[in-house]
N, C-alpha and C positions, 0 to 999 in steps of 0.2 A: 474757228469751226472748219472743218475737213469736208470740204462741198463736194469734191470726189467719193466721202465715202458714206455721205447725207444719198448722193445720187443715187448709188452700187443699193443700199440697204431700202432708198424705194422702188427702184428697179426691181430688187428681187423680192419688197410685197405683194406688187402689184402683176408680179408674174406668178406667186404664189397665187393669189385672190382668182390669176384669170383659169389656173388650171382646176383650181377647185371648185368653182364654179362650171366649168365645163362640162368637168367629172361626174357634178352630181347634177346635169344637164338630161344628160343620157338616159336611155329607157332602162339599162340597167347602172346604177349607179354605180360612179367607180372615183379612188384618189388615186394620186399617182405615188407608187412606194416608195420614193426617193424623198418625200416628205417625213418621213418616218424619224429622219438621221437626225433631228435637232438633240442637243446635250442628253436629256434625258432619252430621249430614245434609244440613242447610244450606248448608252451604261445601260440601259433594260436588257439589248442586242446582248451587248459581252455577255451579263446575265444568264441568257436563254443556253447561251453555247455551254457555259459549265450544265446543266440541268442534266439529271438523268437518262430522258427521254431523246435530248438532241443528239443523234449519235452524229450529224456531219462530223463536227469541229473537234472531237475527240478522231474520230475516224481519218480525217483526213491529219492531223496532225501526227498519228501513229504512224504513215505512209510517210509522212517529209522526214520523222527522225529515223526510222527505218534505214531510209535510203536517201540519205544526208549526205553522205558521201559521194554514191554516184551521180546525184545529182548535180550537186558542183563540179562534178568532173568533164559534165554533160556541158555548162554552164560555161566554162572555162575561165580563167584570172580574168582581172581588170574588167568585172561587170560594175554597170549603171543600171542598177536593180530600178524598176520604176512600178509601183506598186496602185490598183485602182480601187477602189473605195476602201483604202487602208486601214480604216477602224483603231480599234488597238494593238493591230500589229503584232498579234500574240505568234500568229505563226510564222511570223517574217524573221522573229527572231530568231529559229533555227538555221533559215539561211544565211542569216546574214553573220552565225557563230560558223558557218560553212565554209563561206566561198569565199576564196583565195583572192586577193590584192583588192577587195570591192573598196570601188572611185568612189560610188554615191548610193543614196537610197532616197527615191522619192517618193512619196505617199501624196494620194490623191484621194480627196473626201469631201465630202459636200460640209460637213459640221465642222466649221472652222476651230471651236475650243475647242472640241475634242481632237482635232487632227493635232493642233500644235501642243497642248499638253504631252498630246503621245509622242510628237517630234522633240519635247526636251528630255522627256523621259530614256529616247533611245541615245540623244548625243549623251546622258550622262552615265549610262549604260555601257555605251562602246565609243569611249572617248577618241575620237579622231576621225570618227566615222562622219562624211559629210551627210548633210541630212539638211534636204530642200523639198518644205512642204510645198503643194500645192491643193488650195482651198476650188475646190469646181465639181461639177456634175463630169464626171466619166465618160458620159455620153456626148458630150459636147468635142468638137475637136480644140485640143489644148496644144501649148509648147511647150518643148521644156528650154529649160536655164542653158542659155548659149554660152557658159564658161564649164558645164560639164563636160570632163570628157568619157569616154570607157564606152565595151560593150554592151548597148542596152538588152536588157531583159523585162518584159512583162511580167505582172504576178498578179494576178487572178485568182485568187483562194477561195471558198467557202462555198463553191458551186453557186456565185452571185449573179451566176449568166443564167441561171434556168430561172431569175428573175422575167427576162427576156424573152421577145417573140421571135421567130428566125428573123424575121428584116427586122429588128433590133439588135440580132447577134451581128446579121451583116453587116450593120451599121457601124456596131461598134469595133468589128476585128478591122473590118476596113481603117478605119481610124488609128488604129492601134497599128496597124502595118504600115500606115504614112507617119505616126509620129516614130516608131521606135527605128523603121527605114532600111535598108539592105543587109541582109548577114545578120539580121536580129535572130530573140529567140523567145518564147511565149512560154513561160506556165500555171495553168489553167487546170482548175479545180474543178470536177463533175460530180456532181451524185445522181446514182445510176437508179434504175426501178426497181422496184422491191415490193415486196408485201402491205397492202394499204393496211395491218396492224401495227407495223412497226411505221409507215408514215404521219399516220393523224395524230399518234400523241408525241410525236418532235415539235409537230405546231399547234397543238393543243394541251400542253403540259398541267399536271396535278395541281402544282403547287400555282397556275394562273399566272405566272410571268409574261408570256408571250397573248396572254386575253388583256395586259396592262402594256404593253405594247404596242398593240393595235387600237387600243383606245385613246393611247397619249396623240396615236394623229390628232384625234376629236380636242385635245386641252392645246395642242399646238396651236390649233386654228382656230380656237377661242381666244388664247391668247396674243396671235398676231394678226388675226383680221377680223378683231370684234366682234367674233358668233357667239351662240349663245344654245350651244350643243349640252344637251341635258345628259352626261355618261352613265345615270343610272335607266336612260333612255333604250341602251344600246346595249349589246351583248356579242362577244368574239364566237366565231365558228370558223373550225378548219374543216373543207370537203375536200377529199379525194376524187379528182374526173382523172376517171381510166382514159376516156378514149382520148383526151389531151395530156395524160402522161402529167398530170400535176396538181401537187395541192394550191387549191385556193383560200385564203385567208380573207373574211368576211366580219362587216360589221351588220349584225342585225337590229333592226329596230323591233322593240317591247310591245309597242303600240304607235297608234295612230298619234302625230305631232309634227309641229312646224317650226324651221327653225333657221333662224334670220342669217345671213352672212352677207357680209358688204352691202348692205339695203337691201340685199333682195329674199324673198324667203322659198325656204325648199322643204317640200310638202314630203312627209313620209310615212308610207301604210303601214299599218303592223306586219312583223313577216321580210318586210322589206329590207334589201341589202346591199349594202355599199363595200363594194367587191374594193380590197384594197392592195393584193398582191398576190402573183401569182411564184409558185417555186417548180420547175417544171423538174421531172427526173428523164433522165437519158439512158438510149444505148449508145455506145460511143461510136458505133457506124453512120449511127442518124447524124452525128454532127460534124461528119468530113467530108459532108461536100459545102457545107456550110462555109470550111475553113480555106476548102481548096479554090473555092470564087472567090476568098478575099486575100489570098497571095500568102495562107498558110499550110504548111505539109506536118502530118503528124510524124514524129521524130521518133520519141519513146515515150510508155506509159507504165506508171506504177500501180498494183490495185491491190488494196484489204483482203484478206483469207476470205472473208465475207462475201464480196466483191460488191460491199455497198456503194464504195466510192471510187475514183481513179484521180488519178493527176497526171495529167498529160503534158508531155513537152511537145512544142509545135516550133517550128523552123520557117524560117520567112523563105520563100521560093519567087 
């Protein structure tokens, strides 16, 4: 038996149990969206992004193969692409068909199957290409593998920072400026503001993928901290708040019920809502002083005819 990873795997129920409990402690209830990424979650995620509705991940993908080119050029040879909540790396793979002599590619993800699945699927993809996962929360300060070498680069896709509250942005570019370290180079995916018609059904889609989404938190945490969450209890809603520039994604409850997790029981009104992720939209002026207290300068930026999206390159200063 592996007592190191007995430890690792109660360690993180028991930090699971404490956040979700916290969460739905508060007068407005809330989980934290980095619960979301377990397996299925994951494959729900990819899911949403093909979806009609979701224009980011087509939007932003048309902007990398667009300008595929100068972006690697921006980039320059012998990058250590280092990638943060890497998913399935749908978009990674146009850079990495890009950019000239790339050393390595690191993917960083909280869902450990799903990250390594994707890391064999790319070594046998682009065979020679070094590929070193790393299983962890983004948010946390990590290291990387001290036998890489190359110019590191950051990759931020999907507009996963409008996740994020500014001291969360700061938290983490900070971070992200101490692991990748002098001469780096950042880029980072924004979806910008738009029309709250064309917002609510990206996170509210026809076909209910993304209402099964945010329900699978509710089966994750029956299944790992023996709750006893009723899902025909609960019901997904996406709002749009103007004055905070973002959609919020919500679980509401049907009716009045209690409901047990780790011995303790959490009492919920009809009506009531367990705020479960926020997606914020941006103008990209609001986010450069953001970048410029954490030892980032914006470089260059690419944006859709639409100008739904941008992807900005940022420069360590």
């Amino acid at each position: 038996m592996d007592d190191g990873f007995d430890r690792a795997a109660s360690d993180a129920r028991s930090k699971f149990l404490h956040d979700v409990l916290e969460g739905l402690s508060g007068e407005q209830k809330s989980l934290p969206c980095q619960y979301f990424y377990d397996a299925t979650g994951s494959d729900l995620f990819e899911q949403i992004t093909q979806l009609p509705e979701y224009y980011p991940t087509r939007t932003e993908t048309a902007i990398l193969k667009a300008h595929a080119g100068e972006i690697a050029d921006a980039l320059g040879p012998h990058t250590l692409l280092v990638e943060y909540g890497a998913g399935a790396s749908t978009k990674t793979r146009i850079l990495l068909s890009a950019l000239k002599d790339l050393e390595a590619y690191v993917p960083i993800d909280v869902s450990e199957e799903f990250l390594l699945h994707t890391a064999q699927l790319l070594r046998t993809d682009y065979p020679g290409l070094r590929v070193h996962p790393i299983v962890g929360d983004f948010m946390i300060r990590l290291g990387l593998p001290s036998d890489l070498k190359g110019q590191p680069v950051g990759f931020f896709p999907g507009s996963t920072i409008g996740n994020l509250s500014d001291e969360e942005i700061v938290q983490f570019m900070a971070a992200a400026r101490d692991l990748l370290g002098d001469d780096s180079q950042f880029l980072l995916g924004v979806d910008l503001r738009k029309d709250e018609a064309i917002l609510v059904p990206a996170y509210d889609d026809a076909a209910g993928v993304t209402a099964k989404f945010n329900l699978n938190l509710l089966t994750r945490i029956n299944r790992e901290l023996e709750a006893d969450f009723d899902l025909t209890g609960f019901q997904h809603r996406a709002i749009w708040n103007d004055a905070a520039s973002r959609i919020e994604m919500h679980l509401e409850s049907v009716r009045d019920q209690i409901v047990q997790i780790g011995g303790q029981r959490i009492s919920f009104a009809e009506g009531e809502t367990i705020h479960t992720e926020n997606s914020r939209k941006f103008a990209i002026d609001s986010l450069l002083p953001l970048f410029e207290q954490t030892g980032w300068k914006l470089n260059k930026q690419w944006l859709d005819d639409k100008r739904y999206f941008a992807v900005l390159l940022l420069s360590a200063v």
